[in-house]
C-alpha positions as CSV (number, residue, x, y, z in Angstrom):
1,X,49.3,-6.5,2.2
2,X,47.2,-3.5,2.7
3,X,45.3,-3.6,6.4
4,X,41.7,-2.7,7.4
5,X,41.5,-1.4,11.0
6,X,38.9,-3.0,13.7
7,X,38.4,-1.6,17.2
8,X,36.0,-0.1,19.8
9,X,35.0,3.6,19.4
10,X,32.6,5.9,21.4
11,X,30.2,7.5,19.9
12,X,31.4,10.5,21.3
13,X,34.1,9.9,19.1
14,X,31.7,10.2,16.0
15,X,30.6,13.8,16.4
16,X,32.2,16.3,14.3
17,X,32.7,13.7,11.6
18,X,31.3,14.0,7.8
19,X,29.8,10.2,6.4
20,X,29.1,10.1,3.3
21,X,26.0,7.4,2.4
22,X,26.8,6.3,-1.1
23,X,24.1,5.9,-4.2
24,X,24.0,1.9,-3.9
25,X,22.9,2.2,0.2
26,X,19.0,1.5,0.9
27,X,17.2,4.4,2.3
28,X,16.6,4.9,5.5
29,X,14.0,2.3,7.2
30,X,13.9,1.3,10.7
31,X,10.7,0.5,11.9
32,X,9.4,1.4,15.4
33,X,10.8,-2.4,16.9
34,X,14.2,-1.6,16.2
35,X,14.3,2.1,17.7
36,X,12.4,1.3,20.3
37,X,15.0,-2.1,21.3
38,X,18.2,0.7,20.6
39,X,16.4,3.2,23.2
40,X,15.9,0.1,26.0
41,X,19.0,-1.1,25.8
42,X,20.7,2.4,25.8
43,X,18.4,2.9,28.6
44,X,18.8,-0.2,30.7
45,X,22.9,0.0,30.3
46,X,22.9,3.7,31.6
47,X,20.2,2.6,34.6
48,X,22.8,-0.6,35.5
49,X,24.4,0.3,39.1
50,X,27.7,-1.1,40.0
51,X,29.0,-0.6,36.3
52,X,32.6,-1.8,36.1
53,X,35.2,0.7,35.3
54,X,35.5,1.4,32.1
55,X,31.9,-0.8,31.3
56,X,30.3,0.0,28.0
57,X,27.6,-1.0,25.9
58,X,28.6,-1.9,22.6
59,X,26.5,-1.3,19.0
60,X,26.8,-3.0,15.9
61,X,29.6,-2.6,13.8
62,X,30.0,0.4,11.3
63,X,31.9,-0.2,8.5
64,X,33.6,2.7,6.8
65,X,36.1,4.1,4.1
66,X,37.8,7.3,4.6
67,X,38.1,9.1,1.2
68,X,41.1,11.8,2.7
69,X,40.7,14.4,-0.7
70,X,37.0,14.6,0.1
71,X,37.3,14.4,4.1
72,X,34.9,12.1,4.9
73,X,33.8,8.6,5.7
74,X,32.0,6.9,3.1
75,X,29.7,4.0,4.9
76,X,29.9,0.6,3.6
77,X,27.7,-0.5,6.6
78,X,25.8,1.0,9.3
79,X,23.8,4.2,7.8
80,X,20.6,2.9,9.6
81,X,22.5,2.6,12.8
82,X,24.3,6.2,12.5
83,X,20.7,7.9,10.8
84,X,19.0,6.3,14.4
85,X,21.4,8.0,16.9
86,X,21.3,11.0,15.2
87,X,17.9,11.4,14.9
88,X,18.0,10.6,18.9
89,X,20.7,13.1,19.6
90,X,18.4,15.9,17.7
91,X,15.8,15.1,19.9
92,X,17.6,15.5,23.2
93,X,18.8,18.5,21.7
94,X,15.7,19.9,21.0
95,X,13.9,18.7,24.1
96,X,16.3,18.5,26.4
97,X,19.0,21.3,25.4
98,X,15.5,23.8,24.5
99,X,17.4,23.4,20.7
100,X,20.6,24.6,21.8
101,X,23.8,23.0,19.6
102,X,25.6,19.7,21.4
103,X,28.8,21.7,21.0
104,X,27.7,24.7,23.8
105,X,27.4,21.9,26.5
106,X,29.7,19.2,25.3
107,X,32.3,21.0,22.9
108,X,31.1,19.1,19.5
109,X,28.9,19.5,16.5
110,X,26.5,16.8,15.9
111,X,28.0,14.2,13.2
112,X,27.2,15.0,9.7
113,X,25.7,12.3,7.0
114,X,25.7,13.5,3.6
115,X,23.4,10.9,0.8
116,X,24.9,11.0,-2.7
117,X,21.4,10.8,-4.0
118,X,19.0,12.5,-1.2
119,X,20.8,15.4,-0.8
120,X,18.0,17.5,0.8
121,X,17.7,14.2,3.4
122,X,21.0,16.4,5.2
123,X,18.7,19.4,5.8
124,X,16.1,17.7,6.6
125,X,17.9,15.4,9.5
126,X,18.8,19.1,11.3
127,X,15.0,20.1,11.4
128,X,12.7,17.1,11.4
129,X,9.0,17.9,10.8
130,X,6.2,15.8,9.8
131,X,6.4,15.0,6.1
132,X,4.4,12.7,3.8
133,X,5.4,13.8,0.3
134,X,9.0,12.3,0.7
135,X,9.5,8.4,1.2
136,X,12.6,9.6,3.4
137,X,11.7,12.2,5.3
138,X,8.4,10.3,6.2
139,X,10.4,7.3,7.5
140,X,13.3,9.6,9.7
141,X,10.3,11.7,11.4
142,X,8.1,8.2,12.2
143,X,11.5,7.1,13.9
144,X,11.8,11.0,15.9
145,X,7.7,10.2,16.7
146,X,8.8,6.5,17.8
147,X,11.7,8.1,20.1
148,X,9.1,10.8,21.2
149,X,6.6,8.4,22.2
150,X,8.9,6.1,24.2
151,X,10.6,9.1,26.5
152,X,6.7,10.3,27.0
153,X,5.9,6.6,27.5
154,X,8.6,6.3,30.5
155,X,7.6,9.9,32.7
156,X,4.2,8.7,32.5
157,X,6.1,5.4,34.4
158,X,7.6,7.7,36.8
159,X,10.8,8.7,35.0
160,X,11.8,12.4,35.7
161,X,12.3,13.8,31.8
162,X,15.1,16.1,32.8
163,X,16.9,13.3,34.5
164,X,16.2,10.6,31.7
165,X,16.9,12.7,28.9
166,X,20.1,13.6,31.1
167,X,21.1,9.9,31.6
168,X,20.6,8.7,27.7
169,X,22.4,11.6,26.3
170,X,25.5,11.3,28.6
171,X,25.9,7.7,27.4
172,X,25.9,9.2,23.8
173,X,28.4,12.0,24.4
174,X,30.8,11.0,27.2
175,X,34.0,9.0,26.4
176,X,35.7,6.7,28.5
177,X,37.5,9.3,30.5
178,X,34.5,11.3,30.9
179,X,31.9,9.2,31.7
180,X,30.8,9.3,35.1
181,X,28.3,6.7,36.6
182,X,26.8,6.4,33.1
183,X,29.2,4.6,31.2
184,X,29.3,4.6,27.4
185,X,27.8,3.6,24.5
186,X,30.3,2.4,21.4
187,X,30.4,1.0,18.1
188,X,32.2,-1.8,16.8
189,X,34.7,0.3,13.9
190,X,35.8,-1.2,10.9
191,X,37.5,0.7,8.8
192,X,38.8,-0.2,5.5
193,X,41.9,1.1,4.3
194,X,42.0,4.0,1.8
195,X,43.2,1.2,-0.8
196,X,41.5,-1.9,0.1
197,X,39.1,-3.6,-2.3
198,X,36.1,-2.2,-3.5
199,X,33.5,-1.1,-1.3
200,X,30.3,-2.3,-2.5
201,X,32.3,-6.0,-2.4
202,X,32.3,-5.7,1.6
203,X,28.8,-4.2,1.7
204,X,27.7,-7.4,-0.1
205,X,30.0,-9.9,2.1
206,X,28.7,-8.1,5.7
207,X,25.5,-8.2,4.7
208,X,24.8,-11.5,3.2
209,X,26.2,-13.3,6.3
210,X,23.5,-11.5,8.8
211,X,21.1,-11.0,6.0
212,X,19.6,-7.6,6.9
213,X,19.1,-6.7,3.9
214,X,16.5,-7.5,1.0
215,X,17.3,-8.7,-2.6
216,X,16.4,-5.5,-3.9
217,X,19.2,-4.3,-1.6
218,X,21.7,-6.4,-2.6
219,X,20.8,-6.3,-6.3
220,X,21.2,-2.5,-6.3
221,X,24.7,-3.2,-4.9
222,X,25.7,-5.2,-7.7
223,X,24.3,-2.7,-10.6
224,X,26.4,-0.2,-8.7
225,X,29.4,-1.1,-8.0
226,X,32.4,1.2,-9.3
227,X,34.9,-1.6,-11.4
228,X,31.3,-1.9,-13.6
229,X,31.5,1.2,-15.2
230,X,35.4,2.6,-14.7
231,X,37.2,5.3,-13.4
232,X,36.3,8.5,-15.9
233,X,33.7,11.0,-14.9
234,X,31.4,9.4,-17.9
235,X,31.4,6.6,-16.3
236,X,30.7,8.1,-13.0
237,X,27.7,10.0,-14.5
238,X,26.5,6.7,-16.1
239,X,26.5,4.5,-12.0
240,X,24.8,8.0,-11.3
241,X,22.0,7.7,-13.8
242,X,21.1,3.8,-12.7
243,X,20.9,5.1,-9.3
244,X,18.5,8.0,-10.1
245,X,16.2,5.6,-12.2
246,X,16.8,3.4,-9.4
247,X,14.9,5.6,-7.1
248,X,12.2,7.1,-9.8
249,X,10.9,3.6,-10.4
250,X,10.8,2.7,-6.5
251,X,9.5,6.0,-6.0
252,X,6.8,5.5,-8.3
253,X,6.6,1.8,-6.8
254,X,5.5,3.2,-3.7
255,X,2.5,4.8,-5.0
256,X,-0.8,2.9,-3.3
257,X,-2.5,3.5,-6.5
258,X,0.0,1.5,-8.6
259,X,0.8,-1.1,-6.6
260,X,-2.7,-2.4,-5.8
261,X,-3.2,-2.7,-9.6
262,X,-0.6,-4.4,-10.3
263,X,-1.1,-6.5,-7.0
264,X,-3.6,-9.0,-4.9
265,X,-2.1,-7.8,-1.6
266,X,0.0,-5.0,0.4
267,X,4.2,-5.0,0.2
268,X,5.2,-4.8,3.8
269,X,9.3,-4.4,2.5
270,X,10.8,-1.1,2.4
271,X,11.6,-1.8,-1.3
272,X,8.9,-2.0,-3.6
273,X,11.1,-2.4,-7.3
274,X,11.6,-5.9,-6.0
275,X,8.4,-6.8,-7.5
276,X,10.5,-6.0,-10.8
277,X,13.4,-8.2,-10.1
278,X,11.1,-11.1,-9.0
279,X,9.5,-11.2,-12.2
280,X,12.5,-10.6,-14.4
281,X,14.3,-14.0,-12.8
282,X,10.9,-15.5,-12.6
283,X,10.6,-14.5,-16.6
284,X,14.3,-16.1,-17.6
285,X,14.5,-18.9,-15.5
286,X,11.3,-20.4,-16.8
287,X,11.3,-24.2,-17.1
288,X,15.3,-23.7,-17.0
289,X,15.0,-26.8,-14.1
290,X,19.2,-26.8,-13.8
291,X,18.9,-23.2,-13.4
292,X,16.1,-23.2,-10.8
293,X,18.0,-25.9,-8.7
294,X,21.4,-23.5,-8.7
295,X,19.7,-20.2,-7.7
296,X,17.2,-22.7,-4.9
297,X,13.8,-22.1,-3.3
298,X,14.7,-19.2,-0.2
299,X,14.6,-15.3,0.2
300,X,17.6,-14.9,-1.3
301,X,16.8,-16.7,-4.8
302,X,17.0,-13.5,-6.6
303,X,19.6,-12.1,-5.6
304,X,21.5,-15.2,-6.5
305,X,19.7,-15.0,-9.8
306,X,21.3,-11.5,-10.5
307,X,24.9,-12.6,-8.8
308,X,24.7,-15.2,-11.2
309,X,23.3,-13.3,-14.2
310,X,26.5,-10.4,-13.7
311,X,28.9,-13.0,-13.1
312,X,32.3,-12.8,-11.7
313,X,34.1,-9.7,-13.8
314,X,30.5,-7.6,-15.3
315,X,31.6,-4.6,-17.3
316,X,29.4,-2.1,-17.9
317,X,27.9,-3.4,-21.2
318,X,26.3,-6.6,-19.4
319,X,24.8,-3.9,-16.5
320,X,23.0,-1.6,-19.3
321,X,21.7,-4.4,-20.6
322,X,20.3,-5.8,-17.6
323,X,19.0,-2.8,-16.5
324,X,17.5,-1.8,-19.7
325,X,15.5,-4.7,-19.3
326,X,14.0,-3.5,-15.8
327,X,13.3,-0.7,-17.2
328,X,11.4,-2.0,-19.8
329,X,9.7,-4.0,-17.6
330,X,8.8,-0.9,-15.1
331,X,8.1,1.1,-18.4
332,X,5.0,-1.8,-19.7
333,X,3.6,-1.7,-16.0
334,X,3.1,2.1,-16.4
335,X,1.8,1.4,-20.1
336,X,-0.8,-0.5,-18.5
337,X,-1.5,1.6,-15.5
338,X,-2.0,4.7,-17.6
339,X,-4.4,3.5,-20.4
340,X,-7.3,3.0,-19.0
341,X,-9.0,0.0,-20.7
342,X,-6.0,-1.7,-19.8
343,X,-5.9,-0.5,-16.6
344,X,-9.3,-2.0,-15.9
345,X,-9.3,-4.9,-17.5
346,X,-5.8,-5.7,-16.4
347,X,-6.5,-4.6,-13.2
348,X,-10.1,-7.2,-13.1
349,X,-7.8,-9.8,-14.0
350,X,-5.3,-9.5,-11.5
351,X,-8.3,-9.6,-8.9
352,X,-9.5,-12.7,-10.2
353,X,-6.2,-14.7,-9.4
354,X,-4.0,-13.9,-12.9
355,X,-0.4,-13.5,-12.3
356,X,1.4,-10.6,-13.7
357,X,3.7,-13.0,-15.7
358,X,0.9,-14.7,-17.4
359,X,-0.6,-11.1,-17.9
360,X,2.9,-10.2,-19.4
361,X,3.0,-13.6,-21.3
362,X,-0.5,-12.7,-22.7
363,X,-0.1,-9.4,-24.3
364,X,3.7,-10.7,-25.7
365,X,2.3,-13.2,-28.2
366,X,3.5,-12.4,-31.7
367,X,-0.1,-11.9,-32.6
368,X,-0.1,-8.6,-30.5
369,X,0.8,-6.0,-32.7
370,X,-1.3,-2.9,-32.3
371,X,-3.1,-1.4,-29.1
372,X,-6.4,-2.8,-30.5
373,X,-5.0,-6.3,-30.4
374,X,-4.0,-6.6,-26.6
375,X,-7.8,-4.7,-26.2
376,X,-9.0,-7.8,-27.9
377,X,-7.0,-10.3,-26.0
378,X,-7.8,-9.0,-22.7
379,X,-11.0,-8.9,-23.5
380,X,-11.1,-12.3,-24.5
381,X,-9.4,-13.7,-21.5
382,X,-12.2,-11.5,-19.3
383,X,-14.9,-13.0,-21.1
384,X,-13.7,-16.8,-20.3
385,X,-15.4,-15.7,-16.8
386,X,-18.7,-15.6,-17.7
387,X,-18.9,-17.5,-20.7
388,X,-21.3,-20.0,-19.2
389,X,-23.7,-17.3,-19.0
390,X,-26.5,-17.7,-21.1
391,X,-29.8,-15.6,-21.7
392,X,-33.6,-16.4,-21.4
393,X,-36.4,-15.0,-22.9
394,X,-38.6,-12.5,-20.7
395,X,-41.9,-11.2,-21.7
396,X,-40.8,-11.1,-25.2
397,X,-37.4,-9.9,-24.9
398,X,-34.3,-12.0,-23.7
399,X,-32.0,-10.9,-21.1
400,X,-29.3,-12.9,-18.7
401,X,-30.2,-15.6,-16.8
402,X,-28.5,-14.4,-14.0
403,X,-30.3,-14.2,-10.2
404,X,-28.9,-13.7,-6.9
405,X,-29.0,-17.4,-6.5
406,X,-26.1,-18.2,-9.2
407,X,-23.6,-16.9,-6.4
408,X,-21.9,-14.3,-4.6
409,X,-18.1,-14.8,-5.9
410,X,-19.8,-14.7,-9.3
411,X,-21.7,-11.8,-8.8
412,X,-19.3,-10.0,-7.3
413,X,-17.1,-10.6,-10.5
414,X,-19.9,-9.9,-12.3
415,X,-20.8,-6.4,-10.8
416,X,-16.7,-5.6,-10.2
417,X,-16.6,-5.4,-13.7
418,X,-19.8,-3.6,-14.8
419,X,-17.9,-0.6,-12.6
420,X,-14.8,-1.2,-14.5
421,X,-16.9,-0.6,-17.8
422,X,-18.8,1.3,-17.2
423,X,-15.7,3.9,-16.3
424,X,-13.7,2.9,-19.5
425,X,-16.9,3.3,-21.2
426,X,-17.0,7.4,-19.7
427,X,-13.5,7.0,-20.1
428,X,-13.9,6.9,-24.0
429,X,-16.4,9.6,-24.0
430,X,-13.7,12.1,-22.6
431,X,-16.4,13.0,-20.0
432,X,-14.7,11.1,-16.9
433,X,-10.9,11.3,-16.0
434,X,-11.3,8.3,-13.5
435,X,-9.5,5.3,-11.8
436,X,-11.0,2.8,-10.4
437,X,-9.7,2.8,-6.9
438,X,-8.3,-1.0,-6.2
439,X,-6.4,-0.2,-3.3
440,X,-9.8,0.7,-1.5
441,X,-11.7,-2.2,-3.0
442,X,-9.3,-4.9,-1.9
443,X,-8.4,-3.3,1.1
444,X,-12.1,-2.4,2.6
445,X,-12.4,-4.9,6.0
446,X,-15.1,-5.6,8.0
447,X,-14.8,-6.5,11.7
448,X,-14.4,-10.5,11.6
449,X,-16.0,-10.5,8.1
450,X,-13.7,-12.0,5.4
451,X,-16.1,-11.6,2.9
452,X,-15.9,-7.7,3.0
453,X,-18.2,-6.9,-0.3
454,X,-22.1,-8.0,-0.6
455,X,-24.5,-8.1,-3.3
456,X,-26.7,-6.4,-2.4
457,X,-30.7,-6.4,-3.1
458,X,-31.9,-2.8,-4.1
459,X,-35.3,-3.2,-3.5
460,X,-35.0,-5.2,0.2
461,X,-34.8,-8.8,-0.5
462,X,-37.6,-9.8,2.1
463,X,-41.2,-8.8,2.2
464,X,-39.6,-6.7,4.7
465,X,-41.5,-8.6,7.7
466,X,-39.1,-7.6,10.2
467,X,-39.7,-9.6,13.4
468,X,-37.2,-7.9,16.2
469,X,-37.8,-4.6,17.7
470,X,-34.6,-2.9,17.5
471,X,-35.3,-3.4,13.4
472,X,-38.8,-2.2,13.6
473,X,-37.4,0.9,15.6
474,X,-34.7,1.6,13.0
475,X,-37.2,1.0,9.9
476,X,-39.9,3.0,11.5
477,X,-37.5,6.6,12.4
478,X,-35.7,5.7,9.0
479,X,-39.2,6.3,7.5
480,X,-40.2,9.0,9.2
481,X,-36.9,10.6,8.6
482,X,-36.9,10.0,4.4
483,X,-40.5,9.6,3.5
484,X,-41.5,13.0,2.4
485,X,-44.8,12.6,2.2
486,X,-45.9,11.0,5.1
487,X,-49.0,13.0,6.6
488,X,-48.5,14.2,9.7
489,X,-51.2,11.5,11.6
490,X,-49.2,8.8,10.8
491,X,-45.9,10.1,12.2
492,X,-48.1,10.7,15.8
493,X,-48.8,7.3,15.5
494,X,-45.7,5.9,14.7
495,X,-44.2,7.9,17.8
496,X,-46.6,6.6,19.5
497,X,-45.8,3.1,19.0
498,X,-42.4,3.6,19.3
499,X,-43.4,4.9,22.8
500,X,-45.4,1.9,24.1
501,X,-42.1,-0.5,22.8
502,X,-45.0,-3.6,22.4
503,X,-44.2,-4.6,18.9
504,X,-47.9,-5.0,18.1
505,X,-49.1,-3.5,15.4
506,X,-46.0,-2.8,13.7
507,X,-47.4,-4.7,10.0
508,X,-50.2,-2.3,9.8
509,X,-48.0,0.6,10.2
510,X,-45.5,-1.2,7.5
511,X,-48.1,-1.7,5.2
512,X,-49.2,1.8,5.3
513,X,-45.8,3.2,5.0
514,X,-45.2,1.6,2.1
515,X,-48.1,2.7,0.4
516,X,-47.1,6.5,1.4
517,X,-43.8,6.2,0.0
518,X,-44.5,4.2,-3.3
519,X,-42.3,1.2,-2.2
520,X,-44.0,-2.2,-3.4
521,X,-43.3,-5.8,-3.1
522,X,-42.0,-7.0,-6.3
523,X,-42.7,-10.2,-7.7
524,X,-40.1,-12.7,-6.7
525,X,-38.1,-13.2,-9.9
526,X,-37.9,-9.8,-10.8
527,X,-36.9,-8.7,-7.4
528,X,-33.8,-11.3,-7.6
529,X,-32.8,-10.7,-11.0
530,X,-29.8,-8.8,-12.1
531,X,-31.9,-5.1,-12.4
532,X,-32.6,-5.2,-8.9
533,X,-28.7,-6.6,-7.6
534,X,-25.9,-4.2,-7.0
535,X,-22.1,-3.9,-5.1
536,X,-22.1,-2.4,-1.6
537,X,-19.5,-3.0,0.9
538,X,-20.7,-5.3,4.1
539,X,-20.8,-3.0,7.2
540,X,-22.9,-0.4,5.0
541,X,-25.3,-3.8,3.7
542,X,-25.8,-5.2,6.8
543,X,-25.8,-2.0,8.9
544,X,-29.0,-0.8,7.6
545,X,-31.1,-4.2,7.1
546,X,-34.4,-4.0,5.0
547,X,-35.0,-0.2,4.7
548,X,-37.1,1.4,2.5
549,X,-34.9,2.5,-1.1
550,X,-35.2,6.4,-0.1
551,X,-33.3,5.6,3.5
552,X,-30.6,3.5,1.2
553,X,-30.0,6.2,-0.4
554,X,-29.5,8.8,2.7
555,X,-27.2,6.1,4.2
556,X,-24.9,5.8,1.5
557,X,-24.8,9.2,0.3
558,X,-24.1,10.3,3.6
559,X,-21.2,6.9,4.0
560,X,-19.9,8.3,0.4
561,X,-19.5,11.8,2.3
562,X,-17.8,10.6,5.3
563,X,-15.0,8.3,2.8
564,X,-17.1,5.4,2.8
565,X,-15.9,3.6,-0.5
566,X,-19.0,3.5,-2.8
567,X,-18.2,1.8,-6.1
568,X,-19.4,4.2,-8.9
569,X,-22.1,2.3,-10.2
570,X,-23.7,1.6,-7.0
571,X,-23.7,5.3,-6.0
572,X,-25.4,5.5,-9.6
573,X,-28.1,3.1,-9.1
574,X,-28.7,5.5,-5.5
575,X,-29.0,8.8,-7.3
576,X,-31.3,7.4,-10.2
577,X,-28.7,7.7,-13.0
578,X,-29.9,4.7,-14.6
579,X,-33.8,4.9,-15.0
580,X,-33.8,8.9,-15.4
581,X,-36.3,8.5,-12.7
582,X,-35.8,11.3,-10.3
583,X,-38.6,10.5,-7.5
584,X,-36.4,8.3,-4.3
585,X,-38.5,5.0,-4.7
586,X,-37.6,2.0,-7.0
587,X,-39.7,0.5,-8.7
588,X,-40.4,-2.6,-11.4
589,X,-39.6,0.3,-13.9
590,X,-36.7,1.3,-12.4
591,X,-35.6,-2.6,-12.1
592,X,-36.4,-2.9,-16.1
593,X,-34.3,0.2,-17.2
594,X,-31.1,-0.5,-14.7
595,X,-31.0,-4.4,-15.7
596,X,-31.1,-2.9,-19.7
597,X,-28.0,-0.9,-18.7
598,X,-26.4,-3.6,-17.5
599,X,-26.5,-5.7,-20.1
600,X,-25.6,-3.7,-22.7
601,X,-22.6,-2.4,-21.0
602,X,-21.6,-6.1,-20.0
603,X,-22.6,-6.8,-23.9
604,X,-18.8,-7.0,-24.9
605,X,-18.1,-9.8,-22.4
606,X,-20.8,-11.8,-23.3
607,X,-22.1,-14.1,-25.3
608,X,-23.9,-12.6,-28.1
609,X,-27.7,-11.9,-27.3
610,X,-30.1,-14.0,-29.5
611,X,-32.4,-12.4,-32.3
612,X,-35.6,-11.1,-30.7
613,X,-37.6,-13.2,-33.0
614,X,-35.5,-16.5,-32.5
């Protein structure tokens, strides 16, 4: 019978060696938690006194495989472990050793990891620099910030640098013999023998019993294992190919943009393509109820899905066809994300509670043949939202019988959509190359405020009798600061009541402002009615109160400057795109011509307008 090997070694022991982190291994993705706990531990075992002889702290195991033609160790288990205490033994290199090589003061190189497919991730782990355009290097230099932070964290404590980084890195490199008052840091090392069973097999039997890992994980170790696709170099270039399209679609996964259209909420989990793999088994299963009581109800229901699906001997043709079908899968989401109707409309539907499966289940119906037939049933399903909305006639012409009062959830909806339309609308006149940004819209928080969008009223909803003084204040050096016109006697006075700080006399002033800037009350139903409604996010809406439409407009231009998310049509309404009324005031005009716009971009999700001589 062929032995594996299991003992205690040193992590001195581990430097000069080459490991070798094969294509089915998850990138590299400790969080700040875990390096953090390493660096205390390592820390509080080198600070013990009265160490025992030969005392040591002991890591995790790493599992291993030495390959003796390629001279390395090819890890079956503990890549984030090794990647950690490198990236720690750079830093006290670096820091510590002014970037000097461990081998001048301790008479070995650094060990080596090599990753079948991120090769440049071996460069990158010698010189670690801040970097946002690589999923990889991004996660390796927030763990060299974490380790940064803590050693800067302890000297502020008291800790002498020189002496800590002195006392951490001698636990690293020291061996048993060598060791001093510091003792030792080892790992647990299992190492399989050069003929033992296959690797992946162990990778998937050490990591399902401490569960480490996530489905997508464990589901890439299955599509990869070697006895799937044989022993000849085609079949090596075919397990090479998965794990390349493997890490295009996660890559792509990982984009904000796509995710929070296809998605409600944010993906905490380093593995994104998960997504693809939940709805795949969620897809087959279906109302399969024996099925769905094998694979049960926990976090690991997928990945019993697929260990199921593969089966005890899966040859290659069973693992092409699987993974064909995730790459259709991936293939229709990026259909979807890169036409824009769909993108939109898809995108509106998701927001209002639909499911990607039904969305999928939708647009598969045999009656779905051509593009303009999923346009038509997404726009169908879309208009089931507002199909109790009716219209009214209005001095001889109808229009919706929608006002503020029908709702915020529904206006939101409601005004969510005009955006989206109004951009597939440009979209189709080849004069705007433009996503909606759902990531920004869903994401956008308020201090305590769930509700994080308002509708807002253009034209200020009140007669504008404002009643505290910090609002008169605000209205009052808002005015003076957007109201061209105002003559110069009125600003005198209006400093002069902001000296005296009474409050009395503030209507008179408001009344006369007003007049100055063209701003007039509106009567009541116009002023709630659709033309005189728009989207604005809550902290702008509520931050600014009842000003006058010209200060609005400052605020929000100056908001859209600073990054401020200003949906497109209510940056629109701001800049007068919809009335072709330049002057900054709105007015019953303005109301008429912006609620016409409205309605006839919403015209497709509506009910049909009646005859204007029914």
């Amino acid at each position: 019978m062929i032995e594996n090997t299991i003992g205690l070694m040193p992590v001195s022991e581990l430097l000069g060696r080459c490991f070798f982190v094969p294509a089915y291994q998850r990138g590299y993705r400790w969080t700040e938690r875990q390096v953090t706990d390493l660096l205390e531990d390592i820390y509080t075992f080198a600070k013990k006194t009265e160490k025992t002889p030969g005392e040591f702290y002991c890591l995790q195991p790493v599992v291993v495989k030495f390959d003796e033609e390629k001279n390395y160790y090819e890890v079956i288990d503990g890549q984030q472990r090794l990647t950690t205490i490198r990236i720690l033994l750079v830093y006290l290199q670096k820091e510590h050793h002014h970037g000097q090589p461990l081998e001048k003061y301790y008479g070995k190189k650094l060990f080596k990891l090599v990753y079948e497919t991120r090769p440049d991730l071996t460069l990158f782990l010698d010189n670690i620099i801040a970097d946002e355009t690589n999923i990889e290097f991004y996660h390796v230099y927030k763990s060299y910030d974490y380790i940064s932070n803590w050693f800067a964290e302890k000297v502020q404590l008291g800790e002498m640098f020189y002496e800590l980084c002195d006392t951490i890195i001698k636990t690293l490199v020291y061996n048993q013999k060598h060791n001093k008052q510091e003792g030792v840091v080892q790992v647990i090392w299992y190492e399989m023998h050069p003929g033992s069973t296959n690797a992946i097999d162990t990778f998937i039997r050490i990591n399902l019993g401490k569960i480490p890992l996530t489905n997508a994980e464990l589901i890439k170790a299955l599509f990869l294992q070697e006895r799937n696709f044989g022993s000849s170099e085609a079949a090596r270039l075919m397990q090479l190919e998965i794990a390349q399209e493997w890490d295009n679609i996660e890559n792509q996964l990982q984009d904000e943009n796509f995710w929070w259209f296809l998605n409600r909420s944010g993906n905490s989990a380093s593995s994104h393509i998960e997504f693809i793999f939940d709805i795949m088994q969620t897809d087959i299963v279906g109302e399969n109820k024996e099925l769905d009581k094998e694979i049960g109800n926990d976090k690991d229901r997928t990945f019993r899905f697929f260990s199921k699906l593969f089966g005890n001997e899966p040859d290659y043709e069973v693992i092409k066809a699987n993974w064909d079908r995730v790459k259709e899968y991936f293939a229709t989401f990026k259909k979807w994300f890169d036409n824009p109707k769909w993108y939109h409309y898809i995108g509106f539907l998701i927001y209002t509670g639909k499911t990607v499966e039904e969305i999928l289940k939708l647009l598969n119906q045999k009656n779905i043949l051509t593009k303009e037939d999923a346009d038509r049933e997404l726009i169908d399903t879309i208009k089931k939202e507002f199909e109790h909305l009716d219209w009214e006639k209005v001095d001889d012409e109808y229009h919706l019988k929608v006002t503020y009062k029908e709702g915020s959830e529904l206006l939101k909806r409601f005004f969510l959509l005009f955006n989206l339309e109004y951009i597939v609308r440009k979209a189709g006149q080849e004069n705007l190359v433009y996503r909606f940004p759902f990531k920004a819209f869903k994401t956008l928080k308020k201090k305590r405020e769930e509700n994080n969008w308002d509708i807002e009223h253009i034209n200020a909803a009140t007669d504008n009798q404002l009643e505290k003084w910090e609002d008169q204040k605000t209205w009052l050096l808002n005015a003076i600061e957007d109201v061209k016109e105002m003559p110069e006697p009125l600003q005198t006075t209006i400093r002069h009541f902001l000296s005296v700080a009474n409050g009395e006399g503030f209507e008179s002033l408001h009344e006369q402002v007003l007049l100055v800037s063209g701003e007039t009350n509106m009567e009541e139903k116009l002023k709630h009615s659709l033309g005189n409604l728009t989207l604005l996010d809550a902290g702008t809406n509520r931050g600014y109160g009842n000003a006058l439409f010209t200060s609005k407009r400052r605020i929000i231009i100056e908001k859209d400057k600073a990054g401020t998310f200003v949906p497109i049509c209510t940056k629109h309404v701001f800049l007068k795109y919809f009335d072709g009324n330049p002057k900054a005031t709105w007015t019953e005009d303005d109301v008429k011509a912006y609620r016409n716009a409205l309605e006839d971009t919403m015209s497709v999700f509506l009910n049909p307008k009646p005859h204007e001589n029914a």
